[in-house]
Gaussian input, Z-matrix of N, CA and C with variables (Angstrom, degrees):
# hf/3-21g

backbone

0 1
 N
 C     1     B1
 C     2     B2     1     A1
 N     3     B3     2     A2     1     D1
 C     4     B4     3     A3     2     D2
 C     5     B5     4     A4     3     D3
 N     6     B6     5     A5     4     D4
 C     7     B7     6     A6     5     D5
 C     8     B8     7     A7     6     D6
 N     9     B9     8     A8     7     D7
 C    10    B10     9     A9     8     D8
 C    11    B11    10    A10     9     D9
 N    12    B12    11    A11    10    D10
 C    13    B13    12    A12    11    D11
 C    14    B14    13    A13    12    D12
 N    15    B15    14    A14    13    D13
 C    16    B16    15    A15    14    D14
 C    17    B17    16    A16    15    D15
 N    18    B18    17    A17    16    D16
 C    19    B19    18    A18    17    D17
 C    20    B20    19    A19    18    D18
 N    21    B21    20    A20    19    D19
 C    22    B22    21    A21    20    D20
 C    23    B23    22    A22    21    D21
 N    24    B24    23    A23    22    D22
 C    25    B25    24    A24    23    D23
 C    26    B26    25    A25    24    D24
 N    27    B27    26    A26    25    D25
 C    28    B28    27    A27    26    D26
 C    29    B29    28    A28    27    D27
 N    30    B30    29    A29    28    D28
 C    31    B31    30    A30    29    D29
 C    32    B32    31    A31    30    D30
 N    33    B33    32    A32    31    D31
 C    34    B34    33    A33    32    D32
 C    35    B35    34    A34    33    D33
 N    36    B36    35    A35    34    D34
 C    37    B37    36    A36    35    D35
 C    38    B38    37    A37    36    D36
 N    39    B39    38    A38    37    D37
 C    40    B40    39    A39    38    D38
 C    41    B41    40    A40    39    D39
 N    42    B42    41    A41    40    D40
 C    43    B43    42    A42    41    D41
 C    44    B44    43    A43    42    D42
 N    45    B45    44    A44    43    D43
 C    46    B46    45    A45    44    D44
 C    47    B47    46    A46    45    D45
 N    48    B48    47    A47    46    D46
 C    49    B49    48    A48    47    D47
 C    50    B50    49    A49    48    D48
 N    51    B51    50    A50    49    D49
 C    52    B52    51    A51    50    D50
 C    53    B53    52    A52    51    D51
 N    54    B54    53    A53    52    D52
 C    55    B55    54    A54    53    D53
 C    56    B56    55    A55    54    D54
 N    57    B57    56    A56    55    D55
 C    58    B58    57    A57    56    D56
 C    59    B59    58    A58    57    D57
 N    60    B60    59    A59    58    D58
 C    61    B61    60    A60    59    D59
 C    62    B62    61    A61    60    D60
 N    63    B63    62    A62    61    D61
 C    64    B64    63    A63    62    D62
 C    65    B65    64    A64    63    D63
 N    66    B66    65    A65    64    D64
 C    67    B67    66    A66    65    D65
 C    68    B68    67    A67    66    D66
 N    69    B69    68    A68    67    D67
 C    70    B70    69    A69    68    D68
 C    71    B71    70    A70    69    D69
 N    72    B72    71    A71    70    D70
 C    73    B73    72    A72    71    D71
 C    74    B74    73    A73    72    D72
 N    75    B75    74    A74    73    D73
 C    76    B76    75    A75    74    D74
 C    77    B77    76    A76    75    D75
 N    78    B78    77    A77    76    D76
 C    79    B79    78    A78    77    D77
 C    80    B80    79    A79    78    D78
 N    81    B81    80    A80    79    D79
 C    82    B82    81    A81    80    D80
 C    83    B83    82    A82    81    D81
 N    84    B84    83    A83    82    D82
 C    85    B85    84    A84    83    D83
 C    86    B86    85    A85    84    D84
 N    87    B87    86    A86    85    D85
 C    88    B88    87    A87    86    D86
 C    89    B89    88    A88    87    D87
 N    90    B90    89    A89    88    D88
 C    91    B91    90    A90    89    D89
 C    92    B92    91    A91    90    D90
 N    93    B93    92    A92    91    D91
 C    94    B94    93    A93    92    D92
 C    95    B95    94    A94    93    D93
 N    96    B96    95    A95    94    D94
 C    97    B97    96    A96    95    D95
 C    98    B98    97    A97    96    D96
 N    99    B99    98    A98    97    D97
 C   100   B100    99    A99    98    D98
 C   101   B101   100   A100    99    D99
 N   102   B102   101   A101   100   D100
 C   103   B103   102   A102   101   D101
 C   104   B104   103   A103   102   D102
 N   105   B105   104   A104   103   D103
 C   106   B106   105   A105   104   D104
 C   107   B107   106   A106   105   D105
 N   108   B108   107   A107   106   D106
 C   109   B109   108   A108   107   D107
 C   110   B110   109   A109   108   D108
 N   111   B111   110   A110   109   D109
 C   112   B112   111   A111   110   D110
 C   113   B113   112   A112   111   D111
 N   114   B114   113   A113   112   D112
 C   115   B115   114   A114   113   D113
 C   116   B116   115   A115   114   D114
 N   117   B117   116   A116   115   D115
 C   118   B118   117   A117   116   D116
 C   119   B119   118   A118   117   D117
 N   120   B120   119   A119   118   D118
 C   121   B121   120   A120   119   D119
 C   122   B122   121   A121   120   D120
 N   123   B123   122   A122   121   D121
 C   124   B124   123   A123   122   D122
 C   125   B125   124   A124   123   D123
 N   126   B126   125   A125   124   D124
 C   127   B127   126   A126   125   D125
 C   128   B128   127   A127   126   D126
 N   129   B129   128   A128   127   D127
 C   130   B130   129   A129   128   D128
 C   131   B131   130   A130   129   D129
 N   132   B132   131   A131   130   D130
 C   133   B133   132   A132   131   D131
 C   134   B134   133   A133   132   D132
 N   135   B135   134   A134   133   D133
 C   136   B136   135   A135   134   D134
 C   137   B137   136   A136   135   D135
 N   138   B138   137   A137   136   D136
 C   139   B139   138   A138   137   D137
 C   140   B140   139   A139   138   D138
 N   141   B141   140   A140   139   D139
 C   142   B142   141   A141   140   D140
 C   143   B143   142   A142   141   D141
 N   144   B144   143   A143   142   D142
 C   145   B145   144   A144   143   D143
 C   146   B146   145   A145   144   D144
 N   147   B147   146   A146   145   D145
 C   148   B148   147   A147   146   D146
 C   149   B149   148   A148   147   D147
 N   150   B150   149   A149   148   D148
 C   151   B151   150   A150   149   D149
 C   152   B152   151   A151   150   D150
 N   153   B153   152   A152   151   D151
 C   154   B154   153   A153   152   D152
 C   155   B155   154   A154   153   D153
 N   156   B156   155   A155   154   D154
 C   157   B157   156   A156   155   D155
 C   158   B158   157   A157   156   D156
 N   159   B159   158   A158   157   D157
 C   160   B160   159   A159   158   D158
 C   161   B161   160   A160   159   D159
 N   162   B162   161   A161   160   D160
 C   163   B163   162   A162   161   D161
 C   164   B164   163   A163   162   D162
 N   165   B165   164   A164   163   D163
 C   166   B166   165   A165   164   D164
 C   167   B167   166   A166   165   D165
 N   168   B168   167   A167   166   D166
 C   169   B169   168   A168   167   D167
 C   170   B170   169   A169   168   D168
 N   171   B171   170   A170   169   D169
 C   172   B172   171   A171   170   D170
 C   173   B173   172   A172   171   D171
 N   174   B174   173   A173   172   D172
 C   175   B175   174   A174   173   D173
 C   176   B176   175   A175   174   D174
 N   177   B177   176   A176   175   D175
 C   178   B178   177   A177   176   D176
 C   179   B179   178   A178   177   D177
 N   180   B180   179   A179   178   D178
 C   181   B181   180   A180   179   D179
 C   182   B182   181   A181   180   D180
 N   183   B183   182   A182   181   D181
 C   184   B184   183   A183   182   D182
 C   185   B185   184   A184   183   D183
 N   186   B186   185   A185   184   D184
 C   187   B187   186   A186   185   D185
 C   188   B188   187   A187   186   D186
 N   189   B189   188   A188   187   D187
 C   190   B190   189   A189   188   D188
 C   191   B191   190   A190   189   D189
 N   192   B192   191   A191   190   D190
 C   193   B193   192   A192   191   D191
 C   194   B194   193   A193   192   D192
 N   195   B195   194   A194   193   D193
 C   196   B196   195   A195   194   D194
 C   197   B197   196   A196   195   D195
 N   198   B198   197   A197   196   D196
 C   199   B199   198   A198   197   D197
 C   200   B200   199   A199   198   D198
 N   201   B201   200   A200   199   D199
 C   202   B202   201   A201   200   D200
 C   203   B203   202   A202   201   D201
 N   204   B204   203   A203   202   D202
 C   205   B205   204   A204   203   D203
 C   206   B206   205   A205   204   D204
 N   207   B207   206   A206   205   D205
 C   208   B208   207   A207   206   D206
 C   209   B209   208   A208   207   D207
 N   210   B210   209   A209   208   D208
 C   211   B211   210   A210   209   D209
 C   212   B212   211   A211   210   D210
 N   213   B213   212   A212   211   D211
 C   214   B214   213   A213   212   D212
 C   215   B215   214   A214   213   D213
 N   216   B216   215   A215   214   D214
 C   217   B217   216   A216   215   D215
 C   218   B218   217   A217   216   D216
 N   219   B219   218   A218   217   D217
 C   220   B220   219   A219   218   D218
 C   221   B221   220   A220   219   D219
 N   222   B222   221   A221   220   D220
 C   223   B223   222   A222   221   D221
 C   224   B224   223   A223   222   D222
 N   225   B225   224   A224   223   D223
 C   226   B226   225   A225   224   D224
 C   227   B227   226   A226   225   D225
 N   228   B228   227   A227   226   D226
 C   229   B229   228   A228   227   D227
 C   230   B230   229   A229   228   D228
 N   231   B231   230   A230   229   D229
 C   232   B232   231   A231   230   D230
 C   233   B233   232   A232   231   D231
 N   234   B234   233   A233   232   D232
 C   235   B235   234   A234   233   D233
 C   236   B236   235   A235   234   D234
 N   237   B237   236   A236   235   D235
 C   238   B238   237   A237   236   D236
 C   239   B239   238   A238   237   D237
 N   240   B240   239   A239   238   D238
 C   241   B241   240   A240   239   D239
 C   242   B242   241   A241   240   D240
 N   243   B243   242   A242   241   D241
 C   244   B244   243   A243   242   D242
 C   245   B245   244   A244   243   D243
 N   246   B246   245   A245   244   D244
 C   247   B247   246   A246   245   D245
 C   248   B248   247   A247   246   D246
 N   249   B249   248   A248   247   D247
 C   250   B250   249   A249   248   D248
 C   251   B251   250   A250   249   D249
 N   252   B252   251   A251   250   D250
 C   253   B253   252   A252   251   D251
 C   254   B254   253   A253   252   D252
 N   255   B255   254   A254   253   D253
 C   256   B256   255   A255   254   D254
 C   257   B257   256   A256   255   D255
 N   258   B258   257   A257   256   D256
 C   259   B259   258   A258   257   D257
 C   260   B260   259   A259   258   D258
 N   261   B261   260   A260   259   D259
 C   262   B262   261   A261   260   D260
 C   263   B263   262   A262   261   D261
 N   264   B264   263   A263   262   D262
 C   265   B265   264   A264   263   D263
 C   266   B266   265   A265   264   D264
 N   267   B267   266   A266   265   D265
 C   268   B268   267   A267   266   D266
 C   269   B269   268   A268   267   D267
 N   270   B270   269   A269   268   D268
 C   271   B271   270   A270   269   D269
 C   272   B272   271   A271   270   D270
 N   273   B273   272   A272   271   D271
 C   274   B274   273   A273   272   D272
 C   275   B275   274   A274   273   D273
 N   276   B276   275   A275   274   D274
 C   277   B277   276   A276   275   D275
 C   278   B278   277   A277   276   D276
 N   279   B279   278   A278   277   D277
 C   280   B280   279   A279   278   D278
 C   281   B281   280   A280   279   D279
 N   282   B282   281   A281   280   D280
 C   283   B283   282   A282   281   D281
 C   284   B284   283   A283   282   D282
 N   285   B285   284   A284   283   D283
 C   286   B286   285   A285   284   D284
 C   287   B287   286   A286   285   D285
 N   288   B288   287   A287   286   D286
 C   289   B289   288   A288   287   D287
 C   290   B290   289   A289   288   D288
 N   291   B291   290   A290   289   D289
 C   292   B292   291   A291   290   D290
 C   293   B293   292   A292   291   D291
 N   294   B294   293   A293   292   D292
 C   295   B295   294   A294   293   D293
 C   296   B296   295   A295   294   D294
 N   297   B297   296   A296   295   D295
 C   298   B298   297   A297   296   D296
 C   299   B299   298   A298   297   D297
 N   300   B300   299   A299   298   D298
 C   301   B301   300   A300   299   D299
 C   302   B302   301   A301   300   D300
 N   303   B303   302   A302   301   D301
 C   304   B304   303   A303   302   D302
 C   305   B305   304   A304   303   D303
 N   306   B306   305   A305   304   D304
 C   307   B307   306   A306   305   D305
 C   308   B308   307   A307   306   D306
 N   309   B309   308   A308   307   D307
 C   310   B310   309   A309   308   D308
 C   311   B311   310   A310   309   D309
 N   312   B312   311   A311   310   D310
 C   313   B313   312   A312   311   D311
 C   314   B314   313   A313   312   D312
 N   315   B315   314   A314   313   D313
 C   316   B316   315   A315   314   D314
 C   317   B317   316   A316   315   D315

   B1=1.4433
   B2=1.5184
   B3=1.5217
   B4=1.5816
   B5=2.0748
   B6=1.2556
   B7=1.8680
   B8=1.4600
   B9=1.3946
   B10=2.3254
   B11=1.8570
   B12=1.0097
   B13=1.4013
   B14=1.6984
   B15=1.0889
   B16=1.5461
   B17=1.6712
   B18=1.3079
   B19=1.8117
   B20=1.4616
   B21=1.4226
   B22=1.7260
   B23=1.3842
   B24=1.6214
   B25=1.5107
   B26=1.2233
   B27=1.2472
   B28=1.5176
   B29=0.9604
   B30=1.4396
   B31=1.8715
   B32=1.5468
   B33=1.3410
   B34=1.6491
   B35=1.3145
   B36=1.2128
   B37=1.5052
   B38=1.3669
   B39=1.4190
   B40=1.1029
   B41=1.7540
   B42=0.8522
   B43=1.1228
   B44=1.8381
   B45=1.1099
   B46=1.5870
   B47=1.2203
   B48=1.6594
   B49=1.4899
   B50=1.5237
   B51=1.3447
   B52=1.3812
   B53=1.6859
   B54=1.3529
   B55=1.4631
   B56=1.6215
   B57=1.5085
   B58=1.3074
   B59=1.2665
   B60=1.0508
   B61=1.1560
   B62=1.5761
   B63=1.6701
   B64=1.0403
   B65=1.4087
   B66=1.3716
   B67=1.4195
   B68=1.6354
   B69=1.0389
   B70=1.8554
   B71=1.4432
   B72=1.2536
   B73=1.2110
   B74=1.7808
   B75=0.9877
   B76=1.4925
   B77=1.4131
   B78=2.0504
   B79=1.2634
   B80=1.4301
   B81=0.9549
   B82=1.5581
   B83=1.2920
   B84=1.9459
   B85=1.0108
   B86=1.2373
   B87=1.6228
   B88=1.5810
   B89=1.7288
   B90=1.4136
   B91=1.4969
   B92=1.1664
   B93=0.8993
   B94=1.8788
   B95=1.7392
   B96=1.1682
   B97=1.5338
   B98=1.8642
   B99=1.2264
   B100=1.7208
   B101=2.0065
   B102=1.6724
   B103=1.3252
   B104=1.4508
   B105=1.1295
   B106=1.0898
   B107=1.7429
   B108=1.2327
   B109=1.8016
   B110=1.2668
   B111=1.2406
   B112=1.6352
   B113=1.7083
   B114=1.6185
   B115=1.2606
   B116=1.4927
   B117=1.2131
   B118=1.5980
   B119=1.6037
   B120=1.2111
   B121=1.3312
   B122=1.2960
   B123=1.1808
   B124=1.8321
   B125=1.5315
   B126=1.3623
   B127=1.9887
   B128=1.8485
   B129=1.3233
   B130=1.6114
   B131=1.4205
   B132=1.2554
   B133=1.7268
   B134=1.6105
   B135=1.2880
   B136=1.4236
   B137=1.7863
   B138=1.5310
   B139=1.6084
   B140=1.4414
   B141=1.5880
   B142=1.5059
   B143=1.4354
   B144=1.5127
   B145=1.1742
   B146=1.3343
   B147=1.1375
   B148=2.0413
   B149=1.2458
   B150=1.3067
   B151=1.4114
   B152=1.4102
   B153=1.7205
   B154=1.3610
   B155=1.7001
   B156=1.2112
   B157=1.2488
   B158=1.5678
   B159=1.5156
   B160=1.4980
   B161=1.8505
   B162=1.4291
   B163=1.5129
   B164=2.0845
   B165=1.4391
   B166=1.8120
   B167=1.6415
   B168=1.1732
   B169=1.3483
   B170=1.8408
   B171=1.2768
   B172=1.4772
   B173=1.9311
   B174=1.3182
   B175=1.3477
   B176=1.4591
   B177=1.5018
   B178=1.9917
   B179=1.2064
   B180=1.7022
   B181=1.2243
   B182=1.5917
   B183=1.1688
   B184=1.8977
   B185=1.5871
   B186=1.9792
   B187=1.3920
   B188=1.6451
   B189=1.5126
   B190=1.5788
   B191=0.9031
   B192=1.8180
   B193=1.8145
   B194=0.8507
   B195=1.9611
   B196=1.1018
   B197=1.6524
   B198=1.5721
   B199=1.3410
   B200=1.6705
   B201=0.9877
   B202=1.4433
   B203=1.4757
   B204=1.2311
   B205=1.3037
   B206=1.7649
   B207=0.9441
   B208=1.8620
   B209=1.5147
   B210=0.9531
   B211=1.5086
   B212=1.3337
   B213=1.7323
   B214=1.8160
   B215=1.5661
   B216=1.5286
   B217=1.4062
   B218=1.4169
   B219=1.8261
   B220=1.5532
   B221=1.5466
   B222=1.3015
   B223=1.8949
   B224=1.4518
   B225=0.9844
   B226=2.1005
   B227=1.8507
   B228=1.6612
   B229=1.2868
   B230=1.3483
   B231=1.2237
   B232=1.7100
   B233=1.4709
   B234=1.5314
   B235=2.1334
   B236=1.3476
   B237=1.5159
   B238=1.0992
   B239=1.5162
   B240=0.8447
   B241=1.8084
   B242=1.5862
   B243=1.3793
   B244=1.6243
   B245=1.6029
   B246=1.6031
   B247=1.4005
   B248=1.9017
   B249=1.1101
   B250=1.0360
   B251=1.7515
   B252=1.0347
   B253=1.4164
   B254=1.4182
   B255=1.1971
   B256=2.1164
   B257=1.6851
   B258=1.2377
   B259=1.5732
   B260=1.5204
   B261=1.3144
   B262=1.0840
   B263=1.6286
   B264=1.3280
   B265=1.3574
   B266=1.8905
   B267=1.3164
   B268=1.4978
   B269=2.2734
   B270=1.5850
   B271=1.8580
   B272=1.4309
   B273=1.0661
   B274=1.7364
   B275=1.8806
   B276=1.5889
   B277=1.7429
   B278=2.0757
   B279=1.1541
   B280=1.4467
   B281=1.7881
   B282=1.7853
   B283=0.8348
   B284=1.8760
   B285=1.5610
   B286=1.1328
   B287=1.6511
   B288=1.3085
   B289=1.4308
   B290=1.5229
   B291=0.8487
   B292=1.2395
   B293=1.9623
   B294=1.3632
   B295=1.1366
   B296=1.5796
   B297=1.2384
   B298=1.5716
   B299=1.7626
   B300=1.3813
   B301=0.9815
   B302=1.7116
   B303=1.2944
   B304=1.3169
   B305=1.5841
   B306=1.5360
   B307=1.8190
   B308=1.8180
   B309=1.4604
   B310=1.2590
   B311=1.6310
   B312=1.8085
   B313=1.9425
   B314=1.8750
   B315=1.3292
   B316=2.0061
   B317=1.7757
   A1=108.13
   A2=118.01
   A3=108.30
   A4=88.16
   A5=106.87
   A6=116.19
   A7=83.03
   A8=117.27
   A9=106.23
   A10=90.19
   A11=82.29
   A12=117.20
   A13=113.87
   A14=113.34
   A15=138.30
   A16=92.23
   A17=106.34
   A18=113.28
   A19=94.04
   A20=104.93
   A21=111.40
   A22=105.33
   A23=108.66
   A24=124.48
   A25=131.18
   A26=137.33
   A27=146.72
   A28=111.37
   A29=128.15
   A30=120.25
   A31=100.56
   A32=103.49
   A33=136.51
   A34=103.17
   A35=128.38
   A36=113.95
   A37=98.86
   A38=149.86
   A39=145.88
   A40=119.24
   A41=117.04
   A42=128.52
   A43=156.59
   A44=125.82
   A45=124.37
   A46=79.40
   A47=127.10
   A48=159.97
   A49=127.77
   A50=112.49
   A51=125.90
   A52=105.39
   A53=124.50
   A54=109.81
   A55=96.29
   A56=122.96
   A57=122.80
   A58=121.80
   A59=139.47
   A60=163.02
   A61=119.22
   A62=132.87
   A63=136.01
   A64=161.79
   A65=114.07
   A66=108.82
   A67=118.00
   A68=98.12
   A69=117.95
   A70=115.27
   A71=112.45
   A72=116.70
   A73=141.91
   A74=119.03
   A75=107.97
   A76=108.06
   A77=125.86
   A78=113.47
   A79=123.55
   A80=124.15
   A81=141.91
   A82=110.91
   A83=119.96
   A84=116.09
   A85=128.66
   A86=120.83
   A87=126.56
   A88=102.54
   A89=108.13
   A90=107.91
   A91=137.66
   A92=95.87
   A93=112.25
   A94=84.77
   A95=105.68
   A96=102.23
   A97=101.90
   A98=94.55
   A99=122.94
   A100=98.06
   A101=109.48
   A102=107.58
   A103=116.98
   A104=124.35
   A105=133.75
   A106=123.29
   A107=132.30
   A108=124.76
   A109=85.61
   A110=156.37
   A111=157.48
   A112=93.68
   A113=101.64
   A114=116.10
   A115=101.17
   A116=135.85
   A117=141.62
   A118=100.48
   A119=110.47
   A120=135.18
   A121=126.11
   A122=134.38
   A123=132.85
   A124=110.46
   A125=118.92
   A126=117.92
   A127=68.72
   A128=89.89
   A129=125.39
   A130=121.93
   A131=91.15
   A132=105.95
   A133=115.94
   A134=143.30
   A135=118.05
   A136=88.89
   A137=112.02
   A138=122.31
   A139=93.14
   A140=91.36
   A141=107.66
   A142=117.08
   A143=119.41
   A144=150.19
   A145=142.64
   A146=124.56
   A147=109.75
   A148=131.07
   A149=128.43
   A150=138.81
   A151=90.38
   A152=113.22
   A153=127.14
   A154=85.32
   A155=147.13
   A156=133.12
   A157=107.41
   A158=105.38
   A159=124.85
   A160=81.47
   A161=118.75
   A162=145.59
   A163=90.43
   A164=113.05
   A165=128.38
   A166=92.92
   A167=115.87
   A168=119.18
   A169=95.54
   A170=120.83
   A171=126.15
   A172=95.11
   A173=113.90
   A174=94.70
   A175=114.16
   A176=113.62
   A177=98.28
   A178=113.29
   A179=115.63
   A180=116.38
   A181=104.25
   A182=100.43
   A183=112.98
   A184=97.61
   A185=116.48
   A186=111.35
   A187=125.06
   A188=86.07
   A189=110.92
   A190=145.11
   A191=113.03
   A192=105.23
   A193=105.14
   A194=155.33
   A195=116.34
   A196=92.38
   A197=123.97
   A198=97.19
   A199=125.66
   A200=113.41
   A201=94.62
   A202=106.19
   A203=143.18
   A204=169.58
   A205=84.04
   A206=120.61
   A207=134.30
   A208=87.76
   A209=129.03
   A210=125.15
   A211=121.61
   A212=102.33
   A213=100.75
   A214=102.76
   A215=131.69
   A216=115.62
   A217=98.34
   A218=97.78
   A219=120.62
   A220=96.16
   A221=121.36
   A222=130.13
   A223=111.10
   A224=109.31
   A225=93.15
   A226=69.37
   A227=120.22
   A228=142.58
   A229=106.65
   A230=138.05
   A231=139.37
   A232=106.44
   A233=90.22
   A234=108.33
   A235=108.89
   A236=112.17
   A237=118.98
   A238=108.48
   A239=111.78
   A240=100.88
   A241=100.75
   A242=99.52
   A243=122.91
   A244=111.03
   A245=112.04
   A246=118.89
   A247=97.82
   A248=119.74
   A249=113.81
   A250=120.18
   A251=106.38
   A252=134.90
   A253=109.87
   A254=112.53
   A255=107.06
   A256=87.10
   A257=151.86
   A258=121.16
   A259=115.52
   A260=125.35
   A261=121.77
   A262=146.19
   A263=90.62
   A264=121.33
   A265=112.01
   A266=101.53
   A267=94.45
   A268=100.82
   A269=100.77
   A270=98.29
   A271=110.83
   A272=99.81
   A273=103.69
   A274=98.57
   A275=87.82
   A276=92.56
   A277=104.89
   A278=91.85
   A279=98.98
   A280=126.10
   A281=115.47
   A282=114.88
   A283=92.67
   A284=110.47
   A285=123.06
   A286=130.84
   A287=120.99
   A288=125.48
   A289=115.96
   A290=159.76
   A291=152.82
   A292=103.08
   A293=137.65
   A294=136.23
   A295=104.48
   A296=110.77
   A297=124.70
   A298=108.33
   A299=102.20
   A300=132.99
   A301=112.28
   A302=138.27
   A303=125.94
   A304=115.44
   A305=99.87
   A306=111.97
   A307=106.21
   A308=103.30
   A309=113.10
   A310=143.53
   A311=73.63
   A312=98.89
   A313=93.82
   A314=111.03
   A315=97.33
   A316=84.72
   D1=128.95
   D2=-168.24
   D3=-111.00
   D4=142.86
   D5=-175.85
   D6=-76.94
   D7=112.12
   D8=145.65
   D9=-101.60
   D10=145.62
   D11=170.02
   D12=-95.93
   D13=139.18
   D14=168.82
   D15=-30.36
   D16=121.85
   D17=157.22
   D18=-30.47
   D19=144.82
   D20=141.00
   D21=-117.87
   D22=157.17
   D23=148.62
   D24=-81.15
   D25=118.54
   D26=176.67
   D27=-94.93
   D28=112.17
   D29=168.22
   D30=-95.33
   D31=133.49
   D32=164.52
   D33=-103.75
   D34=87.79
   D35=151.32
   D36=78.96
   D37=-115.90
   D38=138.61
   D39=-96.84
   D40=8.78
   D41=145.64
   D42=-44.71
   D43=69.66
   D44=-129.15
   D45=-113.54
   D46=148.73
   D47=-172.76
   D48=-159.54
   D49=108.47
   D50=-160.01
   D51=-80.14
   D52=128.55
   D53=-163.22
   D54=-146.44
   D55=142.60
   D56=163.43
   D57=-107.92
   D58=129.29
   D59=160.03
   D60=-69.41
   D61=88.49
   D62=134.99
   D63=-71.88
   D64=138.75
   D65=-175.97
   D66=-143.71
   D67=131.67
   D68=-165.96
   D69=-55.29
   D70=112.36
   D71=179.75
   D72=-42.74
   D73=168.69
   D74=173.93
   D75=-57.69
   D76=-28.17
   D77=172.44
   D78=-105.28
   D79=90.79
   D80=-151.03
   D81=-76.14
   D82=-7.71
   D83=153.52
   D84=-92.95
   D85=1.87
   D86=166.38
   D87=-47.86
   D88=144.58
   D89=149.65
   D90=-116.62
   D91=148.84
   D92=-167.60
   D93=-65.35
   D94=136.95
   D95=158.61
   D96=-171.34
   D97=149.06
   D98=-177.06
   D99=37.28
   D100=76.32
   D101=165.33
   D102=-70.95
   D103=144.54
   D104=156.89
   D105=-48.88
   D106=95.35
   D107=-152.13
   D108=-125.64
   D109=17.25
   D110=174.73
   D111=-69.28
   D112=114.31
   D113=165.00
   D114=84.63
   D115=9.06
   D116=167.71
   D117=-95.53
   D118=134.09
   D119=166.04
   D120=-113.55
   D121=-23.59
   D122=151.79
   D123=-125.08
   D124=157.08
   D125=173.23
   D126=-131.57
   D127=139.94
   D128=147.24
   D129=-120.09
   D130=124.31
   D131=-163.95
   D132=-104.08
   D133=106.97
   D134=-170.73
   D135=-144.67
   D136=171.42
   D137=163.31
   D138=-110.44
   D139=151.45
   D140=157.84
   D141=-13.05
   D142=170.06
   D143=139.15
   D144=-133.24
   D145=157.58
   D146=-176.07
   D147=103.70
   D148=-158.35
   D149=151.69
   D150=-43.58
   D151=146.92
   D152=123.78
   D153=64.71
   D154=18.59
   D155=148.09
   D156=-59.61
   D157=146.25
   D158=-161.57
   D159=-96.25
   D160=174.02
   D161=-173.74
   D162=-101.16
   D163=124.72
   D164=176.84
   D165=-68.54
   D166=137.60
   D167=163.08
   D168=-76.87
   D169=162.10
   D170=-167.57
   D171=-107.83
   D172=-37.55
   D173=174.92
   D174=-81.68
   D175=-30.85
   D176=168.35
   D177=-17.62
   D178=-61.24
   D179=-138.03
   D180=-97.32
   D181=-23.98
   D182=-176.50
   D183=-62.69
   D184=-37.08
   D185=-173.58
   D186=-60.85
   D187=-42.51
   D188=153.92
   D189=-27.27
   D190=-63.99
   D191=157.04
   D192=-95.37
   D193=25.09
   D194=170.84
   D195=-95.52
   D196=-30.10
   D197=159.24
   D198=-51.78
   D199=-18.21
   D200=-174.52
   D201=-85.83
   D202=-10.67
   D203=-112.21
   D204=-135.83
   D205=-66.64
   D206=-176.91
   D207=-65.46
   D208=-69.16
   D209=-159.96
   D210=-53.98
   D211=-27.92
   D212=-168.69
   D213=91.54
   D214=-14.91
   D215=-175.08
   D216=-93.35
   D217=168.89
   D218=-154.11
   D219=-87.20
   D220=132.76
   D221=178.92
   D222=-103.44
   D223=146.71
   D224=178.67
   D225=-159.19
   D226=125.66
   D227=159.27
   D228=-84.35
   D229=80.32
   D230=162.02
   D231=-14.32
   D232=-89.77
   D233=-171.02
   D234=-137.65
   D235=167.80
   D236=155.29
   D237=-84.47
   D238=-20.37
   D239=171.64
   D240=91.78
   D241=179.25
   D242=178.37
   D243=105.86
   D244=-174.73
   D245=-156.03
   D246=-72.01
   D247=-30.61
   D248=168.12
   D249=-139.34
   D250=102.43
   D251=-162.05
   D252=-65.34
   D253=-37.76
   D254=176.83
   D255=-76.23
   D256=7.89
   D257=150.85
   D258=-82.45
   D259=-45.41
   D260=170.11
   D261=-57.17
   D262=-24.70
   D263=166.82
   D264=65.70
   D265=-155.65
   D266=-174.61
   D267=-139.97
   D268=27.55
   D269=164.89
   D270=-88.83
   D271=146.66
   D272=-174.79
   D273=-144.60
   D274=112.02
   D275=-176.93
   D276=55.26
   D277=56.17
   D278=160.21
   D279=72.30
   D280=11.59
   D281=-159.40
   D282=-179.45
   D283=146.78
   D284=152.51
   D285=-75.49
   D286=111.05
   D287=164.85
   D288=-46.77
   D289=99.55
   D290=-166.75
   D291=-134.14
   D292=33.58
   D293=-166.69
   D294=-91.52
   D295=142.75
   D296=164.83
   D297=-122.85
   D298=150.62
   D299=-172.15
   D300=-55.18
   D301=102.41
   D302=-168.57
   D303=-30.09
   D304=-37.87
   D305=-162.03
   D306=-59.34
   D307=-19.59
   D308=172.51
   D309=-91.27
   D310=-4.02
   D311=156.54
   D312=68.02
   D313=33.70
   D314=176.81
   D315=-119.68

């Protein structure tokens, strides 16, 4: 079971961008598959961090932007997560996601 959270609104300037925020469930081998992204304009994708952060499954998150990849919406991969997060870093398949939402003019 993966938690989505309620759209939020972000104001930029006057600028507003609808964005979801996910995070991997207690079963990390569920898959994400065919989300609903109607009316989403960025997914930010990251694993845990900290104490007691759990290990990102690698296809969760690959399912993730390549839907977003089909969709046309903007992907930005945070981290791979874990107890200490600058080892793992934030490349995924050879490269950082770093995309913003056109509506946000970057």
């Amino acid at each position: 079971m993966v938690a989505l959270h309620p759209p939020k609104q972000q104001r930029t300037r006057t600028v507003r961008a609808i964005w979801e925020s996910l995070q991997e469930s207690e079963k990390p081998e569920c898959a994400l598959e065919d989300m609903d992204l109607t009316g989403i304009d960025w997914v930010i994708a990251g694993g845990e961090s900290g104490p007691g952060a759990r290990p990102m499954n690698p296809d969760w998150v690959r399912s993730i932007r390549d839907q977003c990849l089909e969709a046309d919406i903007a992907f930005h991969f945070k981290q791979w997560g874990g107890v200490v997060k600058k080892k793992t870093g934030r490349i995924l398949d050879g490269r950082t996601w770093d995309e913003f939402p056109a509506s946000l003019g970057a």
